[in-house]
N, C-alpha and C positions, 0 to 999 in steps of 0.2 A: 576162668577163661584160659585158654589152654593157648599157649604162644608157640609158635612152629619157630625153629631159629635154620634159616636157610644158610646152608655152605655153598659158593661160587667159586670157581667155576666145577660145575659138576654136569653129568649129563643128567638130563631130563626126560621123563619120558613123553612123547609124543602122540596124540590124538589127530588123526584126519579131521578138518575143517570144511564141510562141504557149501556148497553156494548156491542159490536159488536159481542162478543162469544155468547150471549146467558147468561149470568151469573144474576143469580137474582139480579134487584136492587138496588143501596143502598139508603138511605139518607143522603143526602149533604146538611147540612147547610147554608144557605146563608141571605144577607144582602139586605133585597126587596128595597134599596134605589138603588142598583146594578144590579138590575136585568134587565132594559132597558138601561142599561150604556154602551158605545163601549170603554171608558178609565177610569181609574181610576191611585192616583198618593196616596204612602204611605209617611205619617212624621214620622222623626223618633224623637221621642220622649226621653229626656235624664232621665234619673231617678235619681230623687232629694234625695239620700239618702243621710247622714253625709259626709262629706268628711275627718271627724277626721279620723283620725288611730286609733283602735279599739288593744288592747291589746292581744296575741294570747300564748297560750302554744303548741310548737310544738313539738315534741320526733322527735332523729336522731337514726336509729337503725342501729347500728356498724354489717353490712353484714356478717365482717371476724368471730369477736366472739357473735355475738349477744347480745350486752350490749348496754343498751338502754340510751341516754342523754339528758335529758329534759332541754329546752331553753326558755325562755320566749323572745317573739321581737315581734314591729307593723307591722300593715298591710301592711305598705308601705316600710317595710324594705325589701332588696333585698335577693336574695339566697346568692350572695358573702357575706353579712353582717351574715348572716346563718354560711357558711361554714367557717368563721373567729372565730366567737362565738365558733364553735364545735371544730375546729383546738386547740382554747385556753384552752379544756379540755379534748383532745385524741392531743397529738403533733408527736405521728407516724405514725399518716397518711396523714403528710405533703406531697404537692405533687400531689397524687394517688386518692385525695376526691372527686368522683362523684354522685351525688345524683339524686336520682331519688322520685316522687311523684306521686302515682297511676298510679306506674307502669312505667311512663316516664323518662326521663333522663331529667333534671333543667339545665337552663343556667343562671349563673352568675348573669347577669344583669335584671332579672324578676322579678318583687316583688310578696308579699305573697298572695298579694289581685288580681294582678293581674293572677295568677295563681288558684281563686279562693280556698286559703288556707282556713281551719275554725281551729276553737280552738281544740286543741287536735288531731290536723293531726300527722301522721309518716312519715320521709324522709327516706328512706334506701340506703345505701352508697353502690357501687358496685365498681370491679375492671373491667378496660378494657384493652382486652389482645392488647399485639404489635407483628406487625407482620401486614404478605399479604396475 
């Protein structure tokens, strides 16, 4: 079985793409190693980056009064290791702490990287109401 090894970025050559409406067109890119092919099979390839923990400054921003608390933790630290940190410098809002990260609601056990945290992200704390 004969393996194509593709170099990027490279130009491609391109094939009109016509449409059944009538619609002008397009150019589609394609890989002329592919072009009389009936199968093809993709590797996934792992990405050799550091695996150190990478130091991050993150801000917790307090929903209720808007006071903002900056924490420094690794990548590989989790959100409960987060909401421990923050509990240890707001202790009234033991409890009630849910955070959210563009826009999402965090669960406990996710770490920072895997969450695709960067330095100088905001977590903002919300309440949720009880009740049916």
């Amino acid at each position: 079985m004969a393996t194509a090894q593709l170099q990027w970025p490279m130009a491609l050559p391109v094939r009109l793409q016509h449409f059944p409406r009538g619609d002008p067109p397009i150019p589609v890119p394609y890989e002329p190693t592919f072009l009389n092919a009936t199968h093809a099979s993709l590797l996934v390839v792992q990405d050799h980056k550091s695996t150190r923990s990478s130091r991050l400054t993150v801000t917790v921003l307090n929903g209720s009064d808007g006071k903002r608390v900056p924490l420094v933790l690794k990548s590989t630290d989790t959100i409960g290791k987060l909401q421990k940190r923050f509990l240890l410098k707001h202790p009234d809002l033991t409890g009630s702490l849910n955070l959210a990260y563009n826009g999402k609601p965090v669960q406990g056990h996710q770490s920072l990287g895997e969450l695709g945290v960067k330095n100088g992200a905001t977590f903002i704390t919300f309440q949720r109401c009880r009740g049916g």
